[in-house]
C-alpha positions, 0 to 999 in steps of 0.5 A: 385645383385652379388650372394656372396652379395645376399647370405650374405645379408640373415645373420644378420651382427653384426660389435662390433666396435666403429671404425668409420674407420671400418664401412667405410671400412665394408659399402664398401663392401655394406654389410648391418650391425649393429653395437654392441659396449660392452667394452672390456678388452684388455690385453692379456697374455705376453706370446702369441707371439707378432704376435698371439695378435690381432687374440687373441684380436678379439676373446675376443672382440666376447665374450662379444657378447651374440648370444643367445639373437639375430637371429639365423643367425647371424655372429659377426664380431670383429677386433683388429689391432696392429703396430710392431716395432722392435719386440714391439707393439706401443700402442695408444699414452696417450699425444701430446708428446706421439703422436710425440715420436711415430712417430720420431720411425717410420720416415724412417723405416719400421713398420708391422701392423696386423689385426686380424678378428674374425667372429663368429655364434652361430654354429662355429667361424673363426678367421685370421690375415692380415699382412702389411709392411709400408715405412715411409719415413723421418719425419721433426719435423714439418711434425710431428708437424702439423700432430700431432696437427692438426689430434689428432690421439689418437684413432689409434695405432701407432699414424697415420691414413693411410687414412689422412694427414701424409698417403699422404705425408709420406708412400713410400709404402705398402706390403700388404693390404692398407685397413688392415693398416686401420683397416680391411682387406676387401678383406679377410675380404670378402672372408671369409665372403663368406666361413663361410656361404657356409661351 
């Protein structure tokens, strides 16, 4: 087995995300884990700078985790991503009209998507922040319209998948991670798995 693995595979690694996309992306690292969902309020401070939100996020996410009642090695790995444009968070869309207004914004720009991670033990906790710039090209309305009534995207900020349909047809490029626009920076993600256990 690859060293960094065996030595992971000694912590119990709790993922608090009812993402499906998230335990994809954390199943290919062939990292074993379970998954703890608790409801978690997610507003935060107007005053936090927009870039410091899902880093903030991420740690209140792993408050509602109660480590006293697990193993004792045990990392708690919680996420929260947002979609930036013009020095505004796009939310999940509420309605189909939603959905299509937000992706009318996005057509032809360029848009930032941050990840923010927390993993956290009994002992200490390490959060960090993953930035992304995506390239849409030009959007027809029936591009948008096909997208939006076949996938449904109302469980994603932004109102797209990068991983479906629109992801394929619509993002000219990427700087950054491609993962992170899915929802989890997994080579970072990776890295400081590692550091958090040798440290």
């Amino acid at each position: 087995m690859n060293l960094k693995l065996r030595t992971l595979s000694k912590y119990n690694l709790i993922l608090a995300s009812r993402s499906p996309r998230r335990q994809a992306l954390l199943r290919g690292l062939d990292l074993d884990f379970q998954v703890v969902v608790k409801n978690t309020d997610e507003s935060f401070p107007p005053e936090i700078p927009i870039q410091d939100v899902p880093e903030f996020l991420s740690r209140k996410k792993a408050e509602s985790i109660n480590l006293q009642k697990k193993p004792k090695k045990t990392i708690v790995i919680t996420a929260d991503t947002v979609v930036i444009l013009d020095e505004a968070i796009i939310e999940k869309p509420a309605s189909e009209q939603e959905a299509k207004e937000m992706l009318w914004k996005l057509s032809g720009r360029q848009h930032t998507v941050i990840t923010g991670v927390c993993l956290t033990s009994l002992e200490k906790q390490v959060s960090f922040s993953s930035v992304s710039q995506v390239y849409f090209k030009n959007l027809s309305e029936d591009d948008i319209k096909y997208y939006v009534e076949k996938y449904q995207p109302y469980d994603k900020a932004g109102s797209y998948g990068i991983q479906e349909w629109i992801g394929y047809v619509a993002i000219e490029r990427i700087e950054g991670s491609f993962y992170n626009v899915m929802g989890l920076p997994t080579q970072r993600l990776f890295e400081e798995l590692v550091k958090f256990v040798e440290n």
